[in-house]
C-alpha positions in Angstrom: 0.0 0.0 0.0 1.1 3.6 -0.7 2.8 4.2 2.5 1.3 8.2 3.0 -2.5 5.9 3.0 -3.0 6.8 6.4 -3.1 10.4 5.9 -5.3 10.1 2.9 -7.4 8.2 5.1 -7.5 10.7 7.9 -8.4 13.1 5.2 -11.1 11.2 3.4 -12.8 10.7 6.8 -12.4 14.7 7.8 -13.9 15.4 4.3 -16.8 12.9 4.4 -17.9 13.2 8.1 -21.0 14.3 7.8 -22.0 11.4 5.1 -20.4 8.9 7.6 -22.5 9.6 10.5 -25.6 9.9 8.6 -25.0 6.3 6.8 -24.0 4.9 10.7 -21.2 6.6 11.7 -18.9 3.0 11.5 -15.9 4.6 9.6 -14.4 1.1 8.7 -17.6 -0.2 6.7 -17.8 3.2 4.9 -14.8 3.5 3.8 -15.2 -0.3 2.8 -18.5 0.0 1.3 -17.5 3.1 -0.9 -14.0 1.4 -1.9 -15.8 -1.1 -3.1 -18.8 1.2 -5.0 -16.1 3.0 -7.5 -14.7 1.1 -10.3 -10.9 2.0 -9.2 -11.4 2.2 -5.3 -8.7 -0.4 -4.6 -6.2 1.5 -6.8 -6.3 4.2 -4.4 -4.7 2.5 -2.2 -2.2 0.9 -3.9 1.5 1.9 -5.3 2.1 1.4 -9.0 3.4 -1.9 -8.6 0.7 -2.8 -6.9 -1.9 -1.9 -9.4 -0.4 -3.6 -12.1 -1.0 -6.9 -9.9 -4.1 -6.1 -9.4 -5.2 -5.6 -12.7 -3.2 -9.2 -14.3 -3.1 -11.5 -11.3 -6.5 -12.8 -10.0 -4.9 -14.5 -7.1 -3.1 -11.1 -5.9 -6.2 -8.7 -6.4 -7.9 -11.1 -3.9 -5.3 -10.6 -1.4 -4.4 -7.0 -2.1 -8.4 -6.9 -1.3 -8.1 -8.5 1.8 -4.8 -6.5 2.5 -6.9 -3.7 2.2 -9.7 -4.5 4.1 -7.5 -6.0 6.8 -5.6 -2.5 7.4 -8.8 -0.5 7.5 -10.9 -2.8 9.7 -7.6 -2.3 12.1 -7.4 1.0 11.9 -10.8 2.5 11.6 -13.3 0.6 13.0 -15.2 2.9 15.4 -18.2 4.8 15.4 -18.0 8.4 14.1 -21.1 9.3 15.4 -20.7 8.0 18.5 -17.5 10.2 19.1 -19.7 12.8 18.2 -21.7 12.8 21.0 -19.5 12.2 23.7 -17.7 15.5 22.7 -20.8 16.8 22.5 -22.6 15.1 25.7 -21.8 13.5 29.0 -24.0 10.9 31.2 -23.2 10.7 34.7 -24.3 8.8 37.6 -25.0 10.0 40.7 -25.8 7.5 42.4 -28.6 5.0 44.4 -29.6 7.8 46.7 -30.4 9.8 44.2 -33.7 10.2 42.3 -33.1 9.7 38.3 -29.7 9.2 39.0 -28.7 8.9 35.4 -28.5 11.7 34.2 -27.0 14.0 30.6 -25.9 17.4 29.9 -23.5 18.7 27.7 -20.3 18.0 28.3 -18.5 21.7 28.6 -20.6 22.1 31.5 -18.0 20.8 33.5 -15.0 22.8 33.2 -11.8 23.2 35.9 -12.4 25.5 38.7 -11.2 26.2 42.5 -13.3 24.2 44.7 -13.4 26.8 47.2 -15.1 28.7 44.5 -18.3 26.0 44.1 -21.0 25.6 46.2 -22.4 23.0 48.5 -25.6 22.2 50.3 -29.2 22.9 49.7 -29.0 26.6 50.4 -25.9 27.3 48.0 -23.4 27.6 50.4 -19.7 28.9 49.2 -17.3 26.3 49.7 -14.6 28.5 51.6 -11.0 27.1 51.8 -11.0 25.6 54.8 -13.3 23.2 53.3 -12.4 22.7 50.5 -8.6 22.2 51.9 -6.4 24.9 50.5 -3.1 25.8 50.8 -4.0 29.2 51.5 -3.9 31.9 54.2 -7.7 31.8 54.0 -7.7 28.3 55.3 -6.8 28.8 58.9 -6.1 24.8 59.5 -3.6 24.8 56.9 0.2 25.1 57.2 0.8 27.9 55.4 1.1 30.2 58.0 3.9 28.6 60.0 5.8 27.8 56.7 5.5 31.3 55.8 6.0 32.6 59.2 8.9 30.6 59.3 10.9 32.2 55.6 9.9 35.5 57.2 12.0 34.7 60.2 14.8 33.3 58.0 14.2 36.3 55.5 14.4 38.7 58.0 16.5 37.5 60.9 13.9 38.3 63.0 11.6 36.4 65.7 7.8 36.2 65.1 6.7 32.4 66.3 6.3 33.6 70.3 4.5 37.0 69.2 1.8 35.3 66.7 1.5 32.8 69.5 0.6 35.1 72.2 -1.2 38.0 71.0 -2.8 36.3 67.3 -2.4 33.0 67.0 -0.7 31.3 63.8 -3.6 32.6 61.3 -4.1 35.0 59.3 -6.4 35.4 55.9 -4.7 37.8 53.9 -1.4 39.7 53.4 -3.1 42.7 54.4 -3.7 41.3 58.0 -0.5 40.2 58.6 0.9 43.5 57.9 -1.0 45.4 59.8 0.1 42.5 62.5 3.6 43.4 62.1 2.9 47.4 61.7 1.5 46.9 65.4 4.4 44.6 66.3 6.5 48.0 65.6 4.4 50.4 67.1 4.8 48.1 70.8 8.5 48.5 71.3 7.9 47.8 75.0 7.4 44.5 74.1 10.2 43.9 71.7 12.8 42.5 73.8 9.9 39.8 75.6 9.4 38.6 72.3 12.8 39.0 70.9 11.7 41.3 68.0 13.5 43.3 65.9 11.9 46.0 63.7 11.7 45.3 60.1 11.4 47.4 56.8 7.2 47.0 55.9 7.8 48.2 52.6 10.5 45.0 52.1 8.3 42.7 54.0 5.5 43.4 52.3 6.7 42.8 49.0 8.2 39.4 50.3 5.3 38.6 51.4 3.3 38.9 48.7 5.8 37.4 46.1 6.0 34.7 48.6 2.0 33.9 48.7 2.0 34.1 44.5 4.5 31.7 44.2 3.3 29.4 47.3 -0.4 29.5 47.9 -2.6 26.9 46.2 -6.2 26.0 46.2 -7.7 23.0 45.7 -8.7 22.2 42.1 -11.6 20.2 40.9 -14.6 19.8 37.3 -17.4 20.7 38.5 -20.8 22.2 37.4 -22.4 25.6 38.2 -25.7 26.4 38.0 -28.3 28.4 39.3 -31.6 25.9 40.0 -34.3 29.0 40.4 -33.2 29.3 43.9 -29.7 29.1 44.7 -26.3 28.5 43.1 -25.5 24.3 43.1 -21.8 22.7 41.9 -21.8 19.3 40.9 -18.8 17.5 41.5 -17.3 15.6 39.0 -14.0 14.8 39.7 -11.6 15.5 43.0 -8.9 14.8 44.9 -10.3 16.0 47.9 -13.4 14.7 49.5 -15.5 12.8 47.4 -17.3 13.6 43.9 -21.1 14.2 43.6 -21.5 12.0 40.4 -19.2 10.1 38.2 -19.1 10.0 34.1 -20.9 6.5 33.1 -18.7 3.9 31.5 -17.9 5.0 27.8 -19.1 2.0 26.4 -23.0 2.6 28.2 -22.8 6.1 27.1 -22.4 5.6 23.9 -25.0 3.3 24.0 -27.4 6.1 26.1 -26.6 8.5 23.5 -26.9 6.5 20.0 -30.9 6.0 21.6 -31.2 9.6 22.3 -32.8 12.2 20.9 -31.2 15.0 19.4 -33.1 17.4 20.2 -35.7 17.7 23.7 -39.2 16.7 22.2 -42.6 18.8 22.5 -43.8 19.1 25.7 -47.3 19.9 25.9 -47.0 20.2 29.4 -44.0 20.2 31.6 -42.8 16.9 30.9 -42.7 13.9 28.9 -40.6 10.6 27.8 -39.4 9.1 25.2 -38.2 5.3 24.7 -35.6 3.7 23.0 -34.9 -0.2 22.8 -32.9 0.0 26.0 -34.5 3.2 27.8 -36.8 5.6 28.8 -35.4 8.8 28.2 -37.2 11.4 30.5 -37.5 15.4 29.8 -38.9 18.4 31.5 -39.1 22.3 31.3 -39.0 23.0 35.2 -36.8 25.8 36.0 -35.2 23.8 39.1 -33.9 21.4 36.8 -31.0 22.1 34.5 -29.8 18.4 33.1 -31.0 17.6 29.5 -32.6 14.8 30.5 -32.9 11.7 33.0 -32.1 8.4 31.7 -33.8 5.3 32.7 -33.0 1.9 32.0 -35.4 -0.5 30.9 
């Protein structure tokens, strides 16, 4: 075979995409099935050489056929359509204690985002960084603050740990705070030898500080989904290293499945709902405002 087939291939498929998915969306039997439909289909696969046995030697044509068929069956057998909709679509589960748990929306819903940035609970609650586990002055169980306290020490040659101990504790939420800490510290120079202070440059320390915190603090990433549900703001959850998710993407195999059955487009509702069924499911719809998901899936 001519050895640049695969990129002709690639570009047969880009140019003929629409045709595939409306004849199936298999790429393997129509590329088959249209090789086959043209007179000189096999050439176009072939090298010169190649041709020429095709064209003089029955026994060769057979297996240059075969050859042929072989390398795309290997190649390009999957569905077209089917890829389709999963870039298009997600179905996720989430879970037995949830009603309809099966559930689809369109798949750039969920997009990356802080998760002290989503909400939680049935009254939209801002998920701060103390619970969503950041390592961030805002998150006043994390460690930041004694590692930071700490390169301020070493920074500075100074001593901070007995001060924040005594009079603040080892949190503080923003840069701004702990400034105004230390701008207090300088102000009590009673108490500078108790706590074996030294005074310190805020203009310096404040740009430490804040170069510090750009290049140090991190918040906890997860995909989620936010939406408004008529009443509050919700996140769903779909993937995290922290805590636990709220749904999880179905097996690709059953959403393809889900999605080959579904239809393209919501149906008419004459009222505020209504189903439709496939071989393997009932696929439910409805137009309430609370409700954002395209639809529920349910199997039969």
């Amino acid at each position: 075979m001519k050895t640049n087939i695969q990129t002709l291939l690639d570009s047969f498929v880009h140019d003929n995409e629409q045709y595939i998915i409306e004849n199936g969306g298999n790429v393997a039997e129509y590329i088959i099935a249209d090789t086959a439909a043209e007179e000189y289909g096999y050439f176009w696969f072939l090298t010169e050489s190649e041709i020429t046995e095709f064209e003089n030697d029955q026994t060769r044509r057979a297996e240059l056929k075969e050859e042929i068929i072989n390398y795309v069956q290997e190649n390009y057998d999957y569905n077209l359509k089917a890829e389709r909709l999963l870039e298009k679509w997600i179905v996720v589960d989430l879970g037995a204690d949830a009603e309809d748990p099966i559930r689809v929306t369109r798949r750039n819903n969920f997009e990356d985002m802080l998760f002290c940035s989503s909400y939680s609970g049935d009254y939209g609650q801002l998920v701060d960084c103390n619970n969503a586990g950041c390592y961030a002055f805002n998150n006043s169980e994390s460690s930041i603050h004694s590692d930071f306290l700490y390169q301020v020490e070493k920074k500075f040659d100074i001593e901070l740990s007995n001060y924040f101990n005594e009079r603040h504790g080892m949190t503080f939420d923003t840069v701004e705070t702990f400034i105004g800490m230390i701008e207090e510290l300088n102000e009590d120079t009673e108490n500078h030898e108790d706590f074996n202070y030294t005074i310190v440059d805020i203009v310096e320390l404040k740009k430490f500080a804040e170069t510090w915190k750009e290049k140090n603090e991190t918040h906890t990433e997860v995909k989620g989904w936010t939406f408004h549900d008529s009443h509050n703001f919700k996140t769903i959850i779909l993937e995290t290293e922290f805590g636990e998710a709220d749904c999880n993407e179905v097996d690709e195999l059953e959403q393809i499945n889900i999605l080959l059955q579904m239809p393209e487009n919501a149906p008419y509702m004459d009222g505020f709902n209504t189903s439709e069924e496939s071989e393997d499911y009932y696929f439910h719809f409805d137009r309430w405002a609370t409700n954002p998901w395209f639809c529920f899936v349910e199997k039969k």
